[in-house]
C-alpha positions as CSV (number, residue, x, y, z in Angstrom):
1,X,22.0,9.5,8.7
2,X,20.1,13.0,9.3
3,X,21.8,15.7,7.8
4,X,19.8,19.2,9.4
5,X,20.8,23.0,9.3
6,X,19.3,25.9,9.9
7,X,17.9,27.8,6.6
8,X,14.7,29.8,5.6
9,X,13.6,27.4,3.3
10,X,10.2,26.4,2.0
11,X,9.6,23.2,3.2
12,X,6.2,21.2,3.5
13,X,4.4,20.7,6.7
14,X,1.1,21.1,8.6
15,X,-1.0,19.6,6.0
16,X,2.3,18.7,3.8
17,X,0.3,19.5,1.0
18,X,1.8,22.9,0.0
19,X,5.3,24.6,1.3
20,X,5.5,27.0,4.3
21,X,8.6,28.8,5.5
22,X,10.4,27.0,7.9
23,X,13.1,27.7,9.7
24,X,14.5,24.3,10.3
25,X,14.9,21.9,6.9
26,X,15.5,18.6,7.5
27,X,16.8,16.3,5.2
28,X,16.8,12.5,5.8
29,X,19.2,10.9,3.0
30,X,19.5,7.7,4.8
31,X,16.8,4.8,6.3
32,X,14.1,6.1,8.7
33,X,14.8,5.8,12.4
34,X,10.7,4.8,13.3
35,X,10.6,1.9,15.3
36,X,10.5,-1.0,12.9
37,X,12.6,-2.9,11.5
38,X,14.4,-2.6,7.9
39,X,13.1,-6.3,6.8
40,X,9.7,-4.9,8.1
41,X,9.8,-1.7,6.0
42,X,10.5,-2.9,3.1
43,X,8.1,-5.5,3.3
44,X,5.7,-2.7,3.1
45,X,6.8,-2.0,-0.7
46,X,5.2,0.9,-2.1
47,X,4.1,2.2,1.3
48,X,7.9,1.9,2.2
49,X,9.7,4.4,3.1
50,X,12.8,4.6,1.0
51,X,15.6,2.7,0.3
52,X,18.4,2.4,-1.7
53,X,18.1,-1.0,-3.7
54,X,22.0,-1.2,-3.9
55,X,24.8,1.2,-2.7
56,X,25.6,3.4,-5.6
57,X,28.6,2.7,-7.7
58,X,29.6,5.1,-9.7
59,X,30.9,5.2,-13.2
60,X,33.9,3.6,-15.1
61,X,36.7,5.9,-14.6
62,X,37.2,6.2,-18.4
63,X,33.5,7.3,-18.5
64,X,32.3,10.9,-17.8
65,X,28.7,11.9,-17.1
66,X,27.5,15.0,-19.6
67,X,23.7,14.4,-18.3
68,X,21.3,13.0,-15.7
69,X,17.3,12.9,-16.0
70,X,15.9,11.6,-12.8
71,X,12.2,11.0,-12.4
72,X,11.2,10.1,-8.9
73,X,7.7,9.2,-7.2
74,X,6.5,11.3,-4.5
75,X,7.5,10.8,-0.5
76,X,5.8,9.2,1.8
77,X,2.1,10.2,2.2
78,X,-1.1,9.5,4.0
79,X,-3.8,7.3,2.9
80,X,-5.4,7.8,-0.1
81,X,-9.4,9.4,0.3
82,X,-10.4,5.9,-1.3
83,X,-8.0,3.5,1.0
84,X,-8.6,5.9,4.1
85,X,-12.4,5.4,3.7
86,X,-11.8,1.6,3.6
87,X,-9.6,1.4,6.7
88,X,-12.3,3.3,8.3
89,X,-15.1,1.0,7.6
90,X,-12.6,-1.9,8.7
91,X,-11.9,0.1,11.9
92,X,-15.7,0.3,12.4
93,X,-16.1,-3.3,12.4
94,X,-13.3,-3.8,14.9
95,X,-14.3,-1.5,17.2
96,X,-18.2,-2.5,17.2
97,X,-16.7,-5.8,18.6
98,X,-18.5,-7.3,21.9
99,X,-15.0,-8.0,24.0
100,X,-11.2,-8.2,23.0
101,X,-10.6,-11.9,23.5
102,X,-6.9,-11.8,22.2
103,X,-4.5,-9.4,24.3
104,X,-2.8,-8.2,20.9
105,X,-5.9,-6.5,20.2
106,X,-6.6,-4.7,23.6
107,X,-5.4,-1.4,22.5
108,X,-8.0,-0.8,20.0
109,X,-11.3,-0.3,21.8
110,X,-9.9,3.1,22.8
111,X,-7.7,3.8,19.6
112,X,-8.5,6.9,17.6
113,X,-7.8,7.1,13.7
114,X,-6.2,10.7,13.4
115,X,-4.6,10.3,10.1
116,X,-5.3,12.5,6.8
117,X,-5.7,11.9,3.5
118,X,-3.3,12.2,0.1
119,X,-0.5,14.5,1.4
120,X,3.0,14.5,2.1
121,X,3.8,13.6,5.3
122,X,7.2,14.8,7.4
123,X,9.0,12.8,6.6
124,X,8.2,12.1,2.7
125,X,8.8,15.8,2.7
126,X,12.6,15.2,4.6
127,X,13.4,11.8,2.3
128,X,12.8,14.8,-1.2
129,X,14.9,16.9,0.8
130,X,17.4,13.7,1.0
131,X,17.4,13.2,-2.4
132,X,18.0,16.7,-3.6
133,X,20.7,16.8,-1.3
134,X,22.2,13.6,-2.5
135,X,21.6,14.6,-6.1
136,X,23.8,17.8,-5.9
137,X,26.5,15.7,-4.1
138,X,26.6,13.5,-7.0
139,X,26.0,15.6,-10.1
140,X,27.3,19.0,-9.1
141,X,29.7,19.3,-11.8
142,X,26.9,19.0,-14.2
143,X,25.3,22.5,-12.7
144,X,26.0,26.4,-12.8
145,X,24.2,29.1,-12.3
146,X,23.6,29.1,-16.2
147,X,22.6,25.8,-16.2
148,X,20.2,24.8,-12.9
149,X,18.6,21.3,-13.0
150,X,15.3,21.7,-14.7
151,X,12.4,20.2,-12.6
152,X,8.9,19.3,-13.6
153,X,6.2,17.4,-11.0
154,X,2.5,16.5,-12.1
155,X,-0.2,18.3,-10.7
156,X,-0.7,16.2,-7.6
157,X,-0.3,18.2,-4.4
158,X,2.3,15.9,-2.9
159,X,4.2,15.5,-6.1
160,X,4.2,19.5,-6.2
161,X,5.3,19.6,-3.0
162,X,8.2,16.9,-2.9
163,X,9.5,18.4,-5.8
164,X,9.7,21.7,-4.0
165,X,11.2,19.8,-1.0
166,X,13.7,18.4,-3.7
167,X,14.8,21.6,-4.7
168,X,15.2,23.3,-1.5
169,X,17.6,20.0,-0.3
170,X,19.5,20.6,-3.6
171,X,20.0,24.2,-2.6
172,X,21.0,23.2,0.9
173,X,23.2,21.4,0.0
174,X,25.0,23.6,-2.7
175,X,25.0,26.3,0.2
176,X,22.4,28.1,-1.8
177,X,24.5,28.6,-4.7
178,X,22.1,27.3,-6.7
179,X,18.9,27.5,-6.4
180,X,16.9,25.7,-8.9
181,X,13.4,26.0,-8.8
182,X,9.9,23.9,-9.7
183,X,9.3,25.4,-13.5
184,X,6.6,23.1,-14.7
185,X,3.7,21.7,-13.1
186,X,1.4,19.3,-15.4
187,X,-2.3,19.3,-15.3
188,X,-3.8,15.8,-14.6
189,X,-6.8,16.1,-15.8
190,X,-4.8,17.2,-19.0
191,X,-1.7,15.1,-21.1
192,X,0.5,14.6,-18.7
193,X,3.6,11.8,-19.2
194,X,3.8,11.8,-15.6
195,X,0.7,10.5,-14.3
196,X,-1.3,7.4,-15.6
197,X,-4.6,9.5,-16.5
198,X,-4.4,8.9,-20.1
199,X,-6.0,5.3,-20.8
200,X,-9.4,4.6,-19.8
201,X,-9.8,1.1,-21.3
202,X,-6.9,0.0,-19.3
203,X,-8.0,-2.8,-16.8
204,X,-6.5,-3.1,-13.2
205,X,-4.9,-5.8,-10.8
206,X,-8.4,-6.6,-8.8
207,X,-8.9,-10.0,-10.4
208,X,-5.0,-11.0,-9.4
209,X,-4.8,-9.4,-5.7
210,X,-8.4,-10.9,-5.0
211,X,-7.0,-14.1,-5.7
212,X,-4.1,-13.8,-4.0
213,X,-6.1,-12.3,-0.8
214,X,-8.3,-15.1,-1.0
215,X,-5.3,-17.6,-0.5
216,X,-3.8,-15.6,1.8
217,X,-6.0,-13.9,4.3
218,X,-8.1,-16.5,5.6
219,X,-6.2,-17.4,8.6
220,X,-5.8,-14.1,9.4
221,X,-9.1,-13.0,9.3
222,X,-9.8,-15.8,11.5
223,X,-7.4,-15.0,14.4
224,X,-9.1,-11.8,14.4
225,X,-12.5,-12.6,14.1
226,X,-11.5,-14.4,17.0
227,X,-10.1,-12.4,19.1
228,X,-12.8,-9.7,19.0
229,X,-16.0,-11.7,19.1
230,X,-19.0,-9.8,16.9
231,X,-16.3,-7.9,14.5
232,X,-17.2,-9.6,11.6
233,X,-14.2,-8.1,9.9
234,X,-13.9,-9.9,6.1
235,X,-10.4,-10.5,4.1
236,X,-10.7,-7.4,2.7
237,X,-11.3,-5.9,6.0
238,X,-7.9,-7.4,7.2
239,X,-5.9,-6.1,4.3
240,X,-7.0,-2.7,5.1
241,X,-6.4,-2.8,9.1
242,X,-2.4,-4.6,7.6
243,X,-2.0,-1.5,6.3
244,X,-2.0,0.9,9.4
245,X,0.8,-0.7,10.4
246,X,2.9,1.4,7.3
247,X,0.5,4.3,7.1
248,X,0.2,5.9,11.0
249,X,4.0,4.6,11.4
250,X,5.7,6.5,8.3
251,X,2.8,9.9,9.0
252,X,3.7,9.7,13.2
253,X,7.9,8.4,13.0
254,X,6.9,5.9,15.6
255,X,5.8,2.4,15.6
256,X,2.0,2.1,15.5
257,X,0.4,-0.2,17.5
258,X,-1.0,-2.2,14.6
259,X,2.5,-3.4,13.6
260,X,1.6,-5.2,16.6
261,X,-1.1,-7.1,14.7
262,X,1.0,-7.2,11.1
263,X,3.9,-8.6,13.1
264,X,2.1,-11.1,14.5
265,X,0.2,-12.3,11.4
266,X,3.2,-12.6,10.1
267,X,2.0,-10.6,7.3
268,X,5.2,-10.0,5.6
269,X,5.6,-11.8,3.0
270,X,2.0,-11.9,1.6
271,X,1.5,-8.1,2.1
272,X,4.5,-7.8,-0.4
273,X,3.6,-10.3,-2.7
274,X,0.1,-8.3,-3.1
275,X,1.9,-5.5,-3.7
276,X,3.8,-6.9,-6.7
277,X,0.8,-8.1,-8.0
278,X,-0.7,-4.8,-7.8
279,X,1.8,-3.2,-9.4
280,X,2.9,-6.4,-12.4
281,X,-0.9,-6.5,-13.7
282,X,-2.0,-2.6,-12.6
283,X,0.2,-0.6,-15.6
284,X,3.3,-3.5,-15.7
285,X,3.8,-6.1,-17.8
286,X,0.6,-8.0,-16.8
287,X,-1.4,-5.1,-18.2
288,X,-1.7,-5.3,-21.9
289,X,-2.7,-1.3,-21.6
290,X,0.3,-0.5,-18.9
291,X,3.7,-0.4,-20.4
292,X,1.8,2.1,-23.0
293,X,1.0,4.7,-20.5
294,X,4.7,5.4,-20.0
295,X,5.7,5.7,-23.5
296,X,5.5,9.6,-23.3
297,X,7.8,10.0,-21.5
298,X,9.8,7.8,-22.9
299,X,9.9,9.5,-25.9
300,X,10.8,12.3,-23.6
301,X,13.7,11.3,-22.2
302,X,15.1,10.2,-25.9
303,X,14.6,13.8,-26.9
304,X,16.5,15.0,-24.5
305,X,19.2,12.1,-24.5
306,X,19.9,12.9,-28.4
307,X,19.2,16.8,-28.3
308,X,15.8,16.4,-30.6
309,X,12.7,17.6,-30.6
310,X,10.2,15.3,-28.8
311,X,8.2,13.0,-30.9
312,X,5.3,11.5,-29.6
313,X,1.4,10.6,-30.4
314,X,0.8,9.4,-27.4
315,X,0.4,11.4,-24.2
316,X,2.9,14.2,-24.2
317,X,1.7,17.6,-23.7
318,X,2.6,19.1,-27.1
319,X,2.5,22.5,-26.5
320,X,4.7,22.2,-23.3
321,X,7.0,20.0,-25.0
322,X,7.6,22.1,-28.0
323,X,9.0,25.3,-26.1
324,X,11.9,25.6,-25.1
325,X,11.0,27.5,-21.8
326,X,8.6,24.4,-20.7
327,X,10.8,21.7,-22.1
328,X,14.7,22.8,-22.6
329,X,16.8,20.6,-24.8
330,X,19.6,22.2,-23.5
331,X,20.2,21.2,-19.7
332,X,22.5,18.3,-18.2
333,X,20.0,18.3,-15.2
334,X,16.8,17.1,-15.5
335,X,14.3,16.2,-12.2
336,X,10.5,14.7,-12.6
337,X,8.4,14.0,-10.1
338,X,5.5,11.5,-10.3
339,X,3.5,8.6,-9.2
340,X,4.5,5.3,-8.2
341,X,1.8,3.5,-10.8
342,X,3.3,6.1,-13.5
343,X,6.9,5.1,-13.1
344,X,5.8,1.4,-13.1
345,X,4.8,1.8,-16.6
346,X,7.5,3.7,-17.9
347,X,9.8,1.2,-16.5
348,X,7.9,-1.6,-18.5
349,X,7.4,0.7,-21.8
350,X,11.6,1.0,-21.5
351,X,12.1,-2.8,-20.8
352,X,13.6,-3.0,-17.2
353,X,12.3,-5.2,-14.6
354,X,10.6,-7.9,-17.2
355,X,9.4,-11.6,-16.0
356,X,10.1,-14.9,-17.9
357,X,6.5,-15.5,-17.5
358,X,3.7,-13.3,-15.5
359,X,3.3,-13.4,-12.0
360,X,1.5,-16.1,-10.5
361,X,-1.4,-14.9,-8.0
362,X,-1.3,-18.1,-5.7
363,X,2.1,-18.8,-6.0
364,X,5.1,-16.3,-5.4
365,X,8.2,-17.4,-7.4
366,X,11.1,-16.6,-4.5
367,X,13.3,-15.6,-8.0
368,X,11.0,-12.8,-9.1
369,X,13.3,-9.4,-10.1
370,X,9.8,-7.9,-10.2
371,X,9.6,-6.4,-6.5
372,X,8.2,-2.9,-5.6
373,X,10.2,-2.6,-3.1
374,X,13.0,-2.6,-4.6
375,X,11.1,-0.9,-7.8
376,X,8.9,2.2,-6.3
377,X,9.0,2.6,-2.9
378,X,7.9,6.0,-1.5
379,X,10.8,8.9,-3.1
380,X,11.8,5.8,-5.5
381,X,14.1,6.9,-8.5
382,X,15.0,6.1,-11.7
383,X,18.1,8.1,-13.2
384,X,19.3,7.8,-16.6
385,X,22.8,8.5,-16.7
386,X,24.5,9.5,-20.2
387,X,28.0,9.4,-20.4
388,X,31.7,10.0,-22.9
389,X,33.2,7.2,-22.3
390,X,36.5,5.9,-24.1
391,X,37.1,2.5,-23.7
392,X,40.3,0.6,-25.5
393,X,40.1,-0.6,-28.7
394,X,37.2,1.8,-29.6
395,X,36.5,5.8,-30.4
396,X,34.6,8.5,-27.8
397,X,31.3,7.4,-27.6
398,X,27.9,8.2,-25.7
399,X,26.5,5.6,-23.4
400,X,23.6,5.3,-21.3
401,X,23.4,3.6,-17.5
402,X,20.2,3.4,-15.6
403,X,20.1,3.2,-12.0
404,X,16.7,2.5,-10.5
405,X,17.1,3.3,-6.4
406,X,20.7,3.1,-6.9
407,X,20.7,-0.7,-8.3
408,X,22.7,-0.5,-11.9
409,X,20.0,-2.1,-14.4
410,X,21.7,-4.7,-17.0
411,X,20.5,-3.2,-19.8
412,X,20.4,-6.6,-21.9
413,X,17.8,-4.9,-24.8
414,X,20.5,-2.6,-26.1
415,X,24.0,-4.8,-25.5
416,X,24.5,-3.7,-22.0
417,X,28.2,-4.3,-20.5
418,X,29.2,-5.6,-17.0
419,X,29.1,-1.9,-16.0
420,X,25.7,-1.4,-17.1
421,X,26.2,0.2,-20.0
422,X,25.4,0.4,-23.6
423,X,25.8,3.3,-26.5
424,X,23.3,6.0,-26.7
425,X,22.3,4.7,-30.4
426,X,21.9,1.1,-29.0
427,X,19.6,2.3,-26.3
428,X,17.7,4.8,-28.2
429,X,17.2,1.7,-30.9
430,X,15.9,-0.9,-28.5
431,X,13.2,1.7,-28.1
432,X,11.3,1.1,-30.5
433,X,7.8,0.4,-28.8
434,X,8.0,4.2,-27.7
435,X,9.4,5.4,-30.7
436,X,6.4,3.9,-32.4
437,X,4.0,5.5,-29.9
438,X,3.1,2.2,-28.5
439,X,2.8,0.4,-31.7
440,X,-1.2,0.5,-31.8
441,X,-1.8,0.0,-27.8
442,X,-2.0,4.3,-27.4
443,X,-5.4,4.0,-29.4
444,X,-6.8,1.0,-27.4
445,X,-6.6,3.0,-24.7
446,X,-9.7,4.8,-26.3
447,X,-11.2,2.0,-28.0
C-alpha cells in the first residue's frame, strides 16, 4: 500500500544523504512493489527491504499502553564504500572476460555500475516515512503537543536522515498537528548506545561466513567462470556480484538484471544463511564481545521504563543522558534510530532471539529463530511497549511487551504470558547483565 499527499515536507533525495524540501512525500508503509518477489526479498535479509515479521496484534483489552520506545535501523541504502569497492573489483573481473558463453550473462559486457555509496536511498527514505506514519496511527493517544515523541539517530548520515523522514511521516500523518522533530544526534566517533563503535577487541564473523562461502559458493563460481571464459572471478567474487541483485534493485525500484544471475544460482537460501552468520557471530550471541555493545542502551531504555536516572559504565553518553533536554524521563514517545549490527547486540544484551546452541557454519538448522530477516531488515524495529494492565485475580500493574517487526517476542527470561507479556519489575530484573554493565565483558572490550 502507498499512502502519498501533497506537503512541504523535508524529505531525503538526490544523494538521500541529507533532507531537501519536497513537495511530494511519499510514504511506503507496506511491501515494495520492485519486481521481485517477496520470498526473494526477504531472502536478501539485511539488505531487505522491510517487512513486517507478523501482522501486529495489539494489546489485551484489559491492558492500556502509558509508553512506547522504538529504536529502528536505518532504510534501505546503497552499498557501503567497503562492499561497493569489492563489487567493483568483482565487476572488473567479469567484464575483462574473453566471450559470454552462457546467455544469462549476456547483458553484462555493456552494463554500467551507477550506484553510490552509504546513503539512503528512495525508497529507505519512503519505508521511515511508513513507519512514522504507522507509528502515529498506532500510538497517537500517547502524544500532544506537550508531549511530542522524542527522537534521537546516531551520527550516520542515513540514520540522520531516516529519522527526519520518520518524523515528517509522523507529521503527515497527524495532519501536521504534531510535529515532532530530530532533537539528538550522537557522535560516532564519541559514546554512542546506538552504534557499535565502542569495543575494539571485539572479533567478527569472517572465520564463520568464509566457511560457509567455502561450502557454498563453489558451484557457483563455477557456472560463472564458465560462462565467461578468462573472468577468473573467485568465491568471494561471486558473493559480491549476489549482492547486486538487492543493492541496484532496492536504489533503482526495479528488478536488476543480476537477479537474473541470483535467481538462477539459486542463491537463496545460502545468501541468507550467510547473513545470519554474519550477524549470530558479528555482535550476537556468537560473539563473546557482542551482546555487550548493546548494554547501553539497555540501561537506557530501563531508565526510562521505571522513570530513573540512567545508570550505566558502559557506553552511554553521560553528559547527554544526564539532562533532561538531551535525555527526558518524562515522554510516553520515544524513537531511536540506528544500525542494523547495533540493534543485533542490544537484542542479544536483552535476551530475545537466543539459540540452543550456536549456529553451525556448514550446516543450517531449518529450526533456527535466529534469522535477519525476520530480525533487522532494512527500517527493522524493535518497540517496547509498557502497559496498565488489570487482569483477574490480581491488582493494576505495569507490564512490558516487545514486538520486534511486529512479531510479539515470548519473553520467557521474565515470566512472559501467552500475550507476550510480563511485569515491569520482572523484566527490569531479568536484566541483570545490563544492569551490571556487562558483568566484566565492557572492559574486555579494551583489554
Amino acid at each position: 500500500m502507498v499512502f502519498s499527499l501533497l506537503a512541504s515536507l523535508l524529505f531525503v533525495c538526490a544523494t538521500y544523504g541529507r533532507t531537501v524540501p519536497r513537495e511530494h512525500l511519499e510514504i511506503r508503509d507496506g511491501p515494495a512493489s520492485i519486481g521481485v518477489s517477496r520470498e526473494v526479498q526477504q531472502s536478501w535479509s539485511m539488505y531487505s527491504p522491510y517487512f513486517a515479521a507478523e501482522e501486529y496484534q495489539p494489546p489485551p483489552a484489559s491492558c492500556k499502553i502509558s509508553q512506547v520506545n522504538i529504536i529502528q535501523r536505518h532504510g534501505a541504502r546503497f552499498p557501503t564504500s567497503g562492499a561497493s569497492k569489492r563489487i567493483k573489483t568483482a565487476l572488473g573481473k567479469l567484464q575483462a572476460a574473453e566471450d559470454y558463453t552462457d546467455p544469462l550473462l549476456s547483458f553484462v559486457k555493456n552494463y554500467t555500475y551507477t550506484l553510490g555509496q552509504d546513503d539512503l536511498v528512495a525508497l529507505g527514505a519512503a519505508q521511515s516515512s511508513g513507519a512514522g506514519k504507522e507509528a502515529f496511527e498506532r500510538y497517537a493517544s500517547l502524544v500532544s503537543n506537550e508531549n511530542l515523541p522524542f527522537v534521537r539517530a546516531s551520527g550516520s548520515d542515513r540514520v540522520v536522515a531516516t529519522a527526519n523522514n520518520w518524523t515528517a511521516g509522523f507529521a503527515l500523518a497527524s495532519e501536521d498537528r504534531f510535529k515532532p522533530v530530530l532533537s539528538v544526534i550522537i557522535s560516532e566517533a564519541a559514546n554512542d548506545t546506538l552504534d557499535d563503535n565502542m569495543c575494539p577487541a571485539a572479533g567478527d564473523s569472517d572465520p564463520q561466513t568464509n566457511q560457509w562461502l567455502a561450502q557454498f559458493a563453489p558451484p557457483m563460481t563455477a557456472r560463472l567462470n564458465a560462462g565467461a571464459p578468462g573472468a577468473n572471478l573467485t568465491d568471494t567474487d561471486t558473493y559480491n556480484l549476489l549482492t547486486l541483485c538487492p543493492f541496484e534493485t532496492v536504489a533503482t525500484e526495479q528488478r536488476s538484471r543480476f537477479c537474473d544471475i541470483y535467481e538462477e544460482l539459486q542463491a537463496e537460501e545460502a545468501f541468507a544463511y550467510n547473513a545470519d552468520l554474519d550477524k549470530f557471530y558479528g555482535t550476537g550471541y556468537g560473539q563473546p564481545l557482542g551482546p555487550v555493545q548493546g548494554v547501553g542502551y539497555i540501561n537506557e531504555l530501563l531508565a526510562r521504563l521505571t522513570s530513573q536516572p540512567v545508570s550505566d559504565h558502559t557506553q552511554t553518553n553521560s553528559t547527554l543522558d544526564s539532562s533532561p533536554e538531551t535525555f527526558p524521563l518524562n515522554r510516553t514517545l520515544y524513537a531511536d534510530f540506528s544500525h542494523d549490527n547495533q540493534m543485533v547486540a542490544i537484542f542479544s544484551a536483552m535476551g530475545l532471539f537466543k539459540q540452543p546452541a550456536p549456529l553451525d557454519p556448514v550446516k543450517p538448522d531449518p529450526a533456527r529463530t535466529f534469522r535477519v530477516q525476520r530480525i533487522v531488515p532494512f527500517s527493522a524495529r524493535m518497540v517496547v511497549e509498557r502497559l496498565e494492565c488489570e487482569k483477574e485475580g490480581e491488582e493494576k500493574a505495569q507490564h512490558v511487551r516487545v514486538l520486534v517487526n511486529d512479531a510479539v517476542q515470548p519473553l520467557e527470561f521474565c515470566g512472559g504470558d501467552k500475550d507476550g507479556l510480563c511485569k515491569l519489575d520482572a523484566f527490569v530484573e531479568s536484566q541483570a547483565y545490563a544492569r551490571n554493565n556487562g558483568e566484566g565483558d565492557f572492559e574486555k572490550c579494551f583489554a
